[in-house]
KOLDREN-138572 format. One record per residue: residue in three letters; x, y, z of N, C-alpha, C in turn. Coordinates in Angstrom, 3 decimals. Layout:
<atoms>
+------+----------+----------+----------+----------+----------+----------+----------+----------+----------+
: type :      n.x :      n.y :      n.z :     ca.x :     ca.y :     ca.z :      c.x :      c.y :      c.z :
+------+----------+----------+----------+----------+----------+----------+----------+----------+----------+
:  ALA :        X :        Y :        Z :        X :        Y :        Z :        X :        Y :        Z :
...
+------+----------+----------+----------+----------+----------+----------+----------+----------+----------+
</atoms>
This chain:
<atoms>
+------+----------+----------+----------+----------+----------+----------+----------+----------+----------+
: type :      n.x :      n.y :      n.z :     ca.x :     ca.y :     ca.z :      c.x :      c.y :      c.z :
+------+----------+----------+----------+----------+----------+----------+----------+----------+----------+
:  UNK :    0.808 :   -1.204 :    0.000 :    0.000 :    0.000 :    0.000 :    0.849 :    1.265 :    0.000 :
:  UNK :    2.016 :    1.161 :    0.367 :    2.739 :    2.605 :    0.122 :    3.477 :    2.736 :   -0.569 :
:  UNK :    3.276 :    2.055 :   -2.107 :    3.669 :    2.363 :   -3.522 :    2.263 :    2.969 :   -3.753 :
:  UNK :    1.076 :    2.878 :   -3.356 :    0.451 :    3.399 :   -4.118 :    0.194 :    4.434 :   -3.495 :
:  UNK :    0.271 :    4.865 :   -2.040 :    0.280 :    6.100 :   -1.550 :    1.488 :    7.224 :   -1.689 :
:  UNK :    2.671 :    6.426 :   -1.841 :    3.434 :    7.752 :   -2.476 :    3.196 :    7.889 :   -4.300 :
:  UNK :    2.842 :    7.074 :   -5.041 :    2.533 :    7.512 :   -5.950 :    1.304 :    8.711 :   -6.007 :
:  UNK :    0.612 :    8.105 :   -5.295 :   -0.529 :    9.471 :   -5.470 :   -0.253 :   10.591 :   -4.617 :
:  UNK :    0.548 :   10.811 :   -4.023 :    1.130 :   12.086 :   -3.693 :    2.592 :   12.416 :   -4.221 :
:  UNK :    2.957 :   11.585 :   -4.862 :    3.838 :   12.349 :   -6.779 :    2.904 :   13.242 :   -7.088 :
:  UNK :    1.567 :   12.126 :   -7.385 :    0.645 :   12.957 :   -8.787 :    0.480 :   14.055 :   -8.228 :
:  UNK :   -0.179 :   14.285 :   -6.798 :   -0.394 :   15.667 :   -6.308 :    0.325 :   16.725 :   -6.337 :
:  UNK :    1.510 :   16.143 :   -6.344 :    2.769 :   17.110 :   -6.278 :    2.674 :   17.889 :   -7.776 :
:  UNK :    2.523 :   16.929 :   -8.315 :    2.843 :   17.329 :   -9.878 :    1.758 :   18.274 :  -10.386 :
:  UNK :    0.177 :   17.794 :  -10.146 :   -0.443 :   18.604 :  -10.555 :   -0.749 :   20.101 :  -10.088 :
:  UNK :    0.037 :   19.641 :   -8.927 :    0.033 :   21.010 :   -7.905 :    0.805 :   22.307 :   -8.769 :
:  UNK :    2.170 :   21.579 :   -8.870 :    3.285 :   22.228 :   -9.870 :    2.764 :   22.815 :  -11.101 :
:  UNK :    2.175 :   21.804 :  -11.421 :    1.127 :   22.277 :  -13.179 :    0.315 :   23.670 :  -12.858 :
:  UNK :   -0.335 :   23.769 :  -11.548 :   -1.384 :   24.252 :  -11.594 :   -0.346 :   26.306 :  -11.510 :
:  UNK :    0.648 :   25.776 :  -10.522 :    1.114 :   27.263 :  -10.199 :    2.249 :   27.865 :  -11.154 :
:  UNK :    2.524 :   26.697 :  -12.601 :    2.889 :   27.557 :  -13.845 :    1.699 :   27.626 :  -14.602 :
:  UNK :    0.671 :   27.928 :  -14.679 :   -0.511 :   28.242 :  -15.468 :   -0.805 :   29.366 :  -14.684 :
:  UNK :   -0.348 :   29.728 :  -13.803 :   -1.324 :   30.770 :  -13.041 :   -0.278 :   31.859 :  -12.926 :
:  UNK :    1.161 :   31.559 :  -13.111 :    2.127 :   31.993 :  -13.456 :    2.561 :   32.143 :  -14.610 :
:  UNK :    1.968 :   31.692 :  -15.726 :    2.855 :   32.193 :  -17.103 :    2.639 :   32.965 :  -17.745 :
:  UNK :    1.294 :   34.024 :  -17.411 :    0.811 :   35.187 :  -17.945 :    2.418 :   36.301 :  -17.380 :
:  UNK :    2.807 :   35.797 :  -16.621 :    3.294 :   37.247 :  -15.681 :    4.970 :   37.092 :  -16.481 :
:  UNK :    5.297 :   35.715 :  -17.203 :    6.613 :   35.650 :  -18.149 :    6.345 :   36.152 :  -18.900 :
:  UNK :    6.800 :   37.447 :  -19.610 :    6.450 :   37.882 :  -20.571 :    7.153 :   37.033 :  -21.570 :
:  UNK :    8.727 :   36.577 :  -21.624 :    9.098 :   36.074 :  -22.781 :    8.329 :   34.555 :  -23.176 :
:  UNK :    7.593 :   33.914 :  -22.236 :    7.175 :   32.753 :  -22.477 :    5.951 :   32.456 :  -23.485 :
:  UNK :    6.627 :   31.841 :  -24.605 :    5.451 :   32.001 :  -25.948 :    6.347 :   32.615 :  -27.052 :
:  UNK :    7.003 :   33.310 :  -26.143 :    7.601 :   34.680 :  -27.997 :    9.321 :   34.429 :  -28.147 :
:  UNK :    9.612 :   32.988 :  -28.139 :   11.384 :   32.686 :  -27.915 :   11.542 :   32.563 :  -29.546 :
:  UNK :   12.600 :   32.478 :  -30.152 :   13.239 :   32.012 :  -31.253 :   13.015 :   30.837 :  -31.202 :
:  UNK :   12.489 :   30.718 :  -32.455 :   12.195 :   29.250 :  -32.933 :   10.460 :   28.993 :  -32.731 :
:  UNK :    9.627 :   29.882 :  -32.128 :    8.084 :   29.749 :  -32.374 :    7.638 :   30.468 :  -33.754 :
:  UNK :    6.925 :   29.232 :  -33.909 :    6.367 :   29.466 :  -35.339 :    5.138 :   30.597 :  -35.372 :
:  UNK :    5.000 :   31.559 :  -36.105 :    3.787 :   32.340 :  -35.887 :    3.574 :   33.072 :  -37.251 :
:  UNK :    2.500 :   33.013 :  -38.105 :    2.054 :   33.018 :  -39.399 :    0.894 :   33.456 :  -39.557 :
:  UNK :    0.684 :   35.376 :  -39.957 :    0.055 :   35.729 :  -39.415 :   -0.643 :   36.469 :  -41.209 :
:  UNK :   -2.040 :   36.165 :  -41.557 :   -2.101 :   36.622 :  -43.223 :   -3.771 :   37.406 :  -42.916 :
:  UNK :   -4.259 :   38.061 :  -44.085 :   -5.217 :   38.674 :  -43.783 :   -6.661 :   37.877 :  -42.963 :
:  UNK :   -6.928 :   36.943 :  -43.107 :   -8.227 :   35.825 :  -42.162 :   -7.640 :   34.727 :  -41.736 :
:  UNK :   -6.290 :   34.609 :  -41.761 :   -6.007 :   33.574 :  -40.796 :   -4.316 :   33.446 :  -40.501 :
:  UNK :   -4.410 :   33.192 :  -39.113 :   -3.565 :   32.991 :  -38.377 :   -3.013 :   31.617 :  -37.576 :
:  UNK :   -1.844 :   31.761 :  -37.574 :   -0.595 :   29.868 :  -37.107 :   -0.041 :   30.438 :  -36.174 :
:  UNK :   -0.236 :   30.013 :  -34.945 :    0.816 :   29.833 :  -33.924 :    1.197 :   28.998 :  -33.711 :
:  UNK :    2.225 :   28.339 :  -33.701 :    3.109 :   26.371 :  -32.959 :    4.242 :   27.116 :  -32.220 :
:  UNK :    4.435 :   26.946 :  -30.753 :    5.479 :   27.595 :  -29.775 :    6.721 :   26.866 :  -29.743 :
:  UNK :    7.054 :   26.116 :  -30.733 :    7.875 :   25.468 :  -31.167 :    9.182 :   25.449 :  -30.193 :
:  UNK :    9.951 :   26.750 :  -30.075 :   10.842 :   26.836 :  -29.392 :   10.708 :   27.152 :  -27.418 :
:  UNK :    9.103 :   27.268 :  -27.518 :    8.731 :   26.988 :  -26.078 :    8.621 :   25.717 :  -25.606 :
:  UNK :    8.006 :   25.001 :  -26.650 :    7.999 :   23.426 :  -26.403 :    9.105 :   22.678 :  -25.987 :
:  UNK :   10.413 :   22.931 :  -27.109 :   11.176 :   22.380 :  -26.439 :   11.971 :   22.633 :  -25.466 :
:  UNK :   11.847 :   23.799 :  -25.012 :   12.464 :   24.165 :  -23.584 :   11.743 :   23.881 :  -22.127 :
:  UNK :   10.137 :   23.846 :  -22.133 :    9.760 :   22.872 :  -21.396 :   10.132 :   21.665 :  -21.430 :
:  UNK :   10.298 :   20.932 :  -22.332 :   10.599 :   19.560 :  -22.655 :   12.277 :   19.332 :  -21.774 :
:  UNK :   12.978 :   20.251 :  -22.389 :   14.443 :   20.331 :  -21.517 :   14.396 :   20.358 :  -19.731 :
:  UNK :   13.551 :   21.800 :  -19.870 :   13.271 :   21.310 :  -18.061 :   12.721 :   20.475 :  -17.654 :
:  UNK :   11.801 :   19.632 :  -18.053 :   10.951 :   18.940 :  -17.241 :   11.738 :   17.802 :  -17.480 :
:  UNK :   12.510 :   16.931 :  -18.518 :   14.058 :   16.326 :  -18.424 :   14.440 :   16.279 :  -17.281 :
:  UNK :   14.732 :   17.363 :  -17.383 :   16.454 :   17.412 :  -16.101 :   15.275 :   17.470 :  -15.082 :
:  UNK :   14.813 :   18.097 :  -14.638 :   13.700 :   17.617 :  -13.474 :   13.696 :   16.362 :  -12.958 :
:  UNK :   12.974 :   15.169 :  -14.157 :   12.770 :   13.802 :  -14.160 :   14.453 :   13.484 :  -13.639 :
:  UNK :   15.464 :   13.508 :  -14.794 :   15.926 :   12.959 :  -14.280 :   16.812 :   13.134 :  -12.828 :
:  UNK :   16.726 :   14.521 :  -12.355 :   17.277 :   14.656 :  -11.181 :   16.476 :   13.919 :  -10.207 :
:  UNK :   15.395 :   13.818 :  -10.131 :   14.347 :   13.129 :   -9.247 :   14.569 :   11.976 :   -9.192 :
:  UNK :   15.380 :   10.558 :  -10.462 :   15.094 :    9.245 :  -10.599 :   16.859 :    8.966 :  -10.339 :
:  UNK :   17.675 :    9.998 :   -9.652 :   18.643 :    9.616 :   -9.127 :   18.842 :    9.068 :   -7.765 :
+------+----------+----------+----------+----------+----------+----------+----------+----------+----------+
</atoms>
């Protein structure tokens, strides 16, 4: 039983974490507008893909994982 109780207080942890960069990423201004986001902008329609935001979340949340599974 306490594989499955520290697992579900990972998840908490985590969604906790999720919840206070969403409530926080209005206030980054650079977050969204890095080199390497795609944004394609013509008279009735518009492309955003955050391309170069993506993968820099992807980098932190990496090194995160793997600092955690040491």
């Amino acid at each position: 039983m306490s594989g499955l109780g520290r697992t579900l207080i990972t998840l908490g942890l985590i969604i906790a974490a999720i919840g206070i960069v969403i409530s926080l990423a209005p206030r980054i201004p650079w977050l969204g507008r890095l080199p390497g986001d795609i944004y394609i902008k013509k008279e009735n329609f518009s492309f955003y893909f955050p391309l170069g935001t993506c993968i820099l979340i992807s980098l932190i949340l990496s090194f995160l994982l793997w600092l955690f599974r040491r």
